[in-house]
C-alpha positions in Angstrom: 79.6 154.3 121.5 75.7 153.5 120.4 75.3 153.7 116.8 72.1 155.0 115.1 69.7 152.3 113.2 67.3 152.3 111.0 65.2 150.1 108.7 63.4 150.0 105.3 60.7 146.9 105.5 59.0 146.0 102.4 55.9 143.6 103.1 53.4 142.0 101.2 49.8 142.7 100.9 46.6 140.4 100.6 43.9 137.9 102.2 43.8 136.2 105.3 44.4 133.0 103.4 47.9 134.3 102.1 46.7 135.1 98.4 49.1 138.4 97.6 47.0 141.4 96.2 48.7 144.2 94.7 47.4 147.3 97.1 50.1 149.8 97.1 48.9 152.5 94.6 45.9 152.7 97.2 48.4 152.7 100.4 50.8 155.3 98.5 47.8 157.5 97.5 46.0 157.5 100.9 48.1 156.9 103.8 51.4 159.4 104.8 55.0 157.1 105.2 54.6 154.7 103.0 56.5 153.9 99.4 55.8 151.7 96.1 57.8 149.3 94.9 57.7 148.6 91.1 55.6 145.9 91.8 52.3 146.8 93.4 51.8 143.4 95.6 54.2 145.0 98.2 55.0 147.9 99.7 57.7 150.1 101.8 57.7 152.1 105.0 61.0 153.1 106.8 61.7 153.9 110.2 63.5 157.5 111.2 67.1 156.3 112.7 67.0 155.7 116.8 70.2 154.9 119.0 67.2 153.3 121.0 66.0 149.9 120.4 63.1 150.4 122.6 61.8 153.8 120.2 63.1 151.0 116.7 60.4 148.7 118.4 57.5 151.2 118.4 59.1 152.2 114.9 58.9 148.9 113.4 55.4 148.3 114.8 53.4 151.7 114.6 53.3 151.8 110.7 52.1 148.2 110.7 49.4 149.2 113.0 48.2 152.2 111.1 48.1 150.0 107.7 46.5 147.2 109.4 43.8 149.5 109.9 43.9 150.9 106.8 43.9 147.2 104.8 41.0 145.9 107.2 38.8 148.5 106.0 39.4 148.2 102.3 38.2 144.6 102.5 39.5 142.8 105.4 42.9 142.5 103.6 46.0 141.8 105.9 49.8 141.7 105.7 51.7 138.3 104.4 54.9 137.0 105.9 57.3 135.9 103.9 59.7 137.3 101.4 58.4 135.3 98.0 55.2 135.0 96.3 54.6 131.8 98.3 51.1 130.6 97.0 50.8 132.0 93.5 51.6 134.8 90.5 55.5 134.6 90.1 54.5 134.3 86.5 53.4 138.4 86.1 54.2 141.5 87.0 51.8 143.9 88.5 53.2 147.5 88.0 52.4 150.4 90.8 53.5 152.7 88.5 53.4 152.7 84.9 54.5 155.8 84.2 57.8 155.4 85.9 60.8 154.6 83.6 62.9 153.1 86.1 60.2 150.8 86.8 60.1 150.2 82.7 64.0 148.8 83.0 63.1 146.7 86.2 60.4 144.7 84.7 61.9 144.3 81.7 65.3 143.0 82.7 64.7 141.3 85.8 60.9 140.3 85.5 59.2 139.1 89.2 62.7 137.6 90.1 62.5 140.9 92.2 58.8 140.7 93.5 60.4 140.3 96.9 60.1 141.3 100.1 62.5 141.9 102.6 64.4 144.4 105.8 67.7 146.6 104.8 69.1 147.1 108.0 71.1 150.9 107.9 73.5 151.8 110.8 75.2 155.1 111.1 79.0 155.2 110.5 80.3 158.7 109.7 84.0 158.0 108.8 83.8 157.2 105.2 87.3 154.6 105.3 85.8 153.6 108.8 82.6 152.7 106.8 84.5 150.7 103.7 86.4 148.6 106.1 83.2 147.7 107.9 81.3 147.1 104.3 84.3 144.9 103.8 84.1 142.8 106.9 80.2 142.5 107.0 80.2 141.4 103.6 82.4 138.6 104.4 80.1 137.8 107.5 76.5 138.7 105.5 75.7 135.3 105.1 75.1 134.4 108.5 72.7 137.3 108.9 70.9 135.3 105.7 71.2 132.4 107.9 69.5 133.6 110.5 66.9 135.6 108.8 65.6 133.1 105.9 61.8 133.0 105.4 61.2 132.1 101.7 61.0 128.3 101.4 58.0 128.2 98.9 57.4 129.8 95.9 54.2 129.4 93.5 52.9 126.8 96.1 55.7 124.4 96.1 58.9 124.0 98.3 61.7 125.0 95.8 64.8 123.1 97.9 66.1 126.8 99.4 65.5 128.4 102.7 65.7 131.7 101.2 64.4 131.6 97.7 64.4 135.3 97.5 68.3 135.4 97.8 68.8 132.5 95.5 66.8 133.9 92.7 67.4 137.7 93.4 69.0 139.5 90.7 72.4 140.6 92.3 73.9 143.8 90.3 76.2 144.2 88.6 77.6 140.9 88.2 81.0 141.4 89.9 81.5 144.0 92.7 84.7 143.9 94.5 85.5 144.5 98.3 86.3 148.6 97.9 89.7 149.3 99.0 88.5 153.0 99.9 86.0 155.4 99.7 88.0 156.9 96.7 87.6 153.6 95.1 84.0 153.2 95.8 83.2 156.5 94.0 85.7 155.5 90.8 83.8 152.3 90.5 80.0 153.3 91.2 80.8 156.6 87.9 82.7 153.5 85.7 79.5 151.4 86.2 77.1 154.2 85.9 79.0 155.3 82.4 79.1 151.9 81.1 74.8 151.1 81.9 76.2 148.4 84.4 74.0 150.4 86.7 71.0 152.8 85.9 71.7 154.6 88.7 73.6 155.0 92.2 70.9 153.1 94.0 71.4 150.3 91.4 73.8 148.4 93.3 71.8 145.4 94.2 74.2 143.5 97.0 74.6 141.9 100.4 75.7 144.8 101.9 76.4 148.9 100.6 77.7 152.0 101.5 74.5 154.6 101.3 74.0 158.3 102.2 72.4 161.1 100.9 74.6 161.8 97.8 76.0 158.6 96.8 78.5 157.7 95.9 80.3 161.1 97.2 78.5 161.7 100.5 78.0 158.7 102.8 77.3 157.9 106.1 75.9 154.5 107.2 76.2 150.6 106.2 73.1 149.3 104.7 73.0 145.0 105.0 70.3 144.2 102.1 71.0 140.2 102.6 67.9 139.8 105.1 64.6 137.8 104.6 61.8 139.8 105.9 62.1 139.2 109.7 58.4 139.7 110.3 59.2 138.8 114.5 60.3 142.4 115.6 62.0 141.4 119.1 64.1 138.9 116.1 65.0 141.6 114.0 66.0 143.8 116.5 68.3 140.6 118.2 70.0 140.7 114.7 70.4 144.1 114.7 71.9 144.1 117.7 74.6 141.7 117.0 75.6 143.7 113.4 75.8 146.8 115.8 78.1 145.1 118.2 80.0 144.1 115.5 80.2 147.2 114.1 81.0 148.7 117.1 84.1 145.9 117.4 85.3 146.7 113.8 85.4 150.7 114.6 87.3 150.6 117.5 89.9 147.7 116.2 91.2 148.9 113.0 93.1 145.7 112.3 89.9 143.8 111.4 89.6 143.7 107.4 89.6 140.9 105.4 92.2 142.4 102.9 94.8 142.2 105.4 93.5 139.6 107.9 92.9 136.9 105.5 95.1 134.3 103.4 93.1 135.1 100.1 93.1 137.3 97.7 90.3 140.0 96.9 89.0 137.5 94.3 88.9 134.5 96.0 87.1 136.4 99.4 84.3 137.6 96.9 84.4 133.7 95.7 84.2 132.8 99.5 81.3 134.8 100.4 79.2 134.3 96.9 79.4 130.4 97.8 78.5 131.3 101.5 75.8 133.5 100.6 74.4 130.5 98.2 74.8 128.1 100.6 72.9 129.8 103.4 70.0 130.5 100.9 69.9 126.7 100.7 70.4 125.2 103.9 70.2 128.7 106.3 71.5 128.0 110.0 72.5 124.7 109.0 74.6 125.9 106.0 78.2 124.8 106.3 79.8 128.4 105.2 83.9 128.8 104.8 85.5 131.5 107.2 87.1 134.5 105.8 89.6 134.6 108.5 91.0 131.0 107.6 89.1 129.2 105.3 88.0 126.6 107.7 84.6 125.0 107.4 81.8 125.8 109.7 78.0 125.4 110.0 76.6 129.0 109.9 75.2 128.4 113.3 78.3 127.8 115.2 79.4 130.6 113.7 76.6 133.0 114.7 77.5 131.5 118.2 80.9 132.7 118.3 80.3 135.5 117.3 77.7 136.5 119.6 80.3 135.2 122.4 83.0 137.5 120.9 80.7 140.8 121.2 78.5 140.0 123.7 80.4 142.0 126.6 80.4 144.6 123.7 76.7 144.8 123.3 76.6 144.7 127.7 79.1 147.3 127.8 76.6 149.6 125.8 73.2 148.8 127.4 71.7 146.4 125.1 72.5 143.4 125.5 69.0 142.3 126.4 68.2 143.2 122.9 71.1 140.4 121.7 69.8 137.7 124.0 66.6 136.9 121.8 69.0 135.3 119.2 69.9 132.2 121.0 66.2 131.3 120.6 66.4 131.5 116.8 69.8 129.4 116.6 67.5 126.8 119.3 64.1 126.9 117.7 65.3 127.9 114.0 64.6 130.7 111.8 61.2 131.4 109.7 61.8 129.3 107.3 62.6 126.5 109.0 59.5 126.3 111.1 57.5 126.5 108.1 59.2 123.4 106.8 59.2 121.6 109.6 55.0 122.4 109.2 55.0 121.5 106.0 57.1 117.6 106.7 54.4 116.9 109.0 51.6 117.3 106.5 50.5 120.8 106.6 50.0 122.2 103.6 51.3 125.5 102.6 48.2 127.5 101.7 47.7 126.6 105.8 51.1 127.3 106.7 51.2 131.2 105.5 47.5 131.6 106.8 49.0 130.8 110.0 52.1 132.8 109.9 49.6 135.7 109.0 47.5 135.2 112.2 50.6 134.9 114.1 52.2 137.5 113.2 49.6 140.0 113.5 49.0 138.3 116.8 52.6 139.2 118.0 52.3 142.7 116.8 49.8 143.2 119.3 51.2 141.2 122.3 54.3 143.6 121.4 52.3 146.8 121.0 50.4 146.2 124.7 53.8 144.7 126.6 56.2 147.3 125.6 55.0 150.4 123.4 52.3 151.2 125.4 54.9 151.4 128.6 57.7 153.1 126.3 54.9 155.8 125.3 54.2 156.8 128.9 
């Protein structure tokens, strides 16, 4: 059993110094496959779903390439790692599209709190009670994937005391969602929060993790995880992806693994547990100490990324890509994004210099990438 993948990366746009510039009614207009966000300083492109990590790779990087080229010749403009306005203009928002009333409601409620940028990470699961018992689980388990993902330590030029400031100040919506029961639950609840102006609309859920389709609530048929930084590293993202896969893959052939039945607490106190988890890893990441769902035992987010990449390893082995998995031991060694940029920053580097180097090395990467594997994968 391989399950199909897919992504929706929003990046940011600007100078090679790391000064954000709001570009993406000029990408929308003039390049095919790629979206606006309400905000025009970043912009969206999303991959077709692929049982193959090796065609996600080339999926990930091919639209980066094409709007490399596209930035370059508008004025030597680049893309910015990172998923916060790390250097400047958190106090403004730059609309893409004024016209759009949607947009009207999103500036006006949540201001730049959501000028973020980030990877939703969808993977195919057909069964619609199959897929609410997996939303269940991986919402419990959503803060390690924070953990290991976190790349927003500065905001407006200044550290701000989180790992991931995007998740800390990220307006989730509606206030209180519980763990759905079924899928006949899930579509009760979305209509209730739709007719009460909880939610504008079905794709106004704004959590950790979702059910999503193509007619939501009713039709649905893959788990989106929304909880990532942007992982700007593809071989990274796709080691994450692999473990949520394997995971996955775990929780659809054991049916007893669900938190409303294989935990001591109640619905309420799990979506406690995982709020505070989810907080704690946007402060302190991979060194988070979280609470396990299981048992309510304390553990450093870390350790329990480890086990659980033991647990599922002969999972991800079993179903031929495992080699894809490996890559995360390097981020629990070396640390995530945010991290590194810290530990830049302790030293004495300041953080204009920090991002200008994240920007150099990630397009460097992109290309290493492009000329190691694509090339060979498009022969």
């Amino acid at each position: 059993m391989v399950l199909l993948k897919g992504f929706e990366i929003e990046m940011y746009t600007g100078t090679p110094q790391g000064d954000i510039v709001g570009l993406s009614d000029k990408i929308f207009t003039n390049l095919d496959g790629f979206m606006r966000e309400p905000d025009s300083r970043n912009v969206e492109y999303i991959t077709q779903p692929s049982m193959s990590y090796d065609n996600l790779l080339c999926a990930l990087l091919a639209p980066r390439r094409k709007l490399r080229n596209y930035l370059q010749g508008l004025d030597n403009y680049t893309l910015i790692p990172g998923s916060t306005l790390s250097l400047q203009g958190s106090q403004r928002f730059f609309r893409s599209d004024p016209t759009n009333p949607y947009h009207d409601y999103i500036e006006q409620t949540y201001g730049t709190k959501v000028v973020t940028a980030s990877v939703h990470i969808n993977v195919g699961i057909s069964d619609p009670e199959v897929l609410m018992r997996a939303c269940r689980v991986i919402r419990m388990e959503a803060p390690l994937f924070l953990a290991m993902s976190a790349s927003s330590p500065f905001l407006d030029g200044k550290t701000t005391g989180y790992h991931s400031t995007r998740w800390a100040i990220f307006p989730q919506t509606p206030d209180h969602v519980p763990l759905f029961t079924s899928h006949a639950h899930h579509v009760q609840w979305v209509n209730e929060q739709i007719g009460a102006s909880k939610m504008q609309n079905v794709r106004h859920l704004w959590i950790s993790v979702r059910p999503n389709g193509d007619r939501r609530p009713y039709d649905l048929n893959r788990l989106e995880l929304r909880i990532c930084d942007l992982v700007t590293d593809p071989i990274a993202l796709l080691a994450m992806t692999a473990l949520l896969e394997a995971r996955l893959i775990q929780i659809i052939e054991d049916h007893t693994i669900d938190p409303l039945t294989q935990s001591p607490f109640s619905p309420e106190e799990l979506i406690t547990l995982t709020m505070k988890n989810e907080m704690a890893a946007a402060i302190d990441s991979l060194d988070a100490r979280l609470q396990r769902w299981q048992d309510g035992n304390s553990i450093l987010a870390r350790d329990w990324i480890g086990e659980l990449y033991e647990e599922v390893w002969s999972i991800a082995k079993l179903q031929g890509f495992s080699c894809f998995l490996s890559p995360l031991q390097n981020i629990l060694q070396t640390g995530n994004e945010a991290q590194q940029w810290l530990q830049l920053h302790k030293i004495g580097i300041d953080i204009q210099r920090v991002i200008a180097q994240a920007i150099l090395a990630t397009q460097e990467r992109e290309t290493e990438l492009e000329s190691k594997l694509c090339l060979s994968v498009r022969e």
